[in-house]
C-alpha positions, 0 to 999 in steps of 0.5 A: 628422331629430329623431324618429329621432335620438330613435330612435337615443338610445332605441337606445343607452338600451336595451342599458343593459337589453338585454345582448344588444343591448349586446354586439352595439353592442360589436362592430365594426359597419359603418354598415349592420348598425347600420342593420339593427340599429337597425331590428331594435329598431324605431328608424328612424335614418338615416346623416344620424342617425348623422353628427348624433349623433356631431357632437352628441357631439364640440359637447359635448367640450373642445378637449383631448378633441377633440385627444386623439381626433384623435392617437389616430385619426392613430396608427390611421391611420399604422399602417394606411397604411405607406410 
């Protein structure tokens, strides 16, 4: 899991030089069309990537910041869900 969670940083390190990479990963993307994508710029990277990515990234946030996404997610969420 190690070589293509580097996969999926080389990923994210590449639209700093791809423009179109960078506005296809602005997009709103399902988990399987950024597979696909990531594939499409020879980055293996799995679902169990992704997952590991974004808990490596939420490790590294305070607990102010992780609050802070948690309201923000809760306010998406009261809006969708209505009753």
């Amino acid at each position: 899991m190690i070589v293509s969670l580097q996969d999926l940083d080389r990923l994210m390190a590449l639209r700093q030089q791809d423009p179109a990479l960078a506005a296809r990963l602005r997009q709103p993307l399902d988990l399987e069309a950024f597979l696909a994508l990531a594939s499409e710029f020879g980055c293996s990277v799995t679902e169990a990537d992704v997952f590991a990515a974004q808990q490596r990234e939420d490790s590294q946030r305070s607990a102010e910041e992780l609050q802070r996404q948690q309201a923000d997610e809760s306010r998406r969420l009261r809006t969708f869900i209505q009753g």
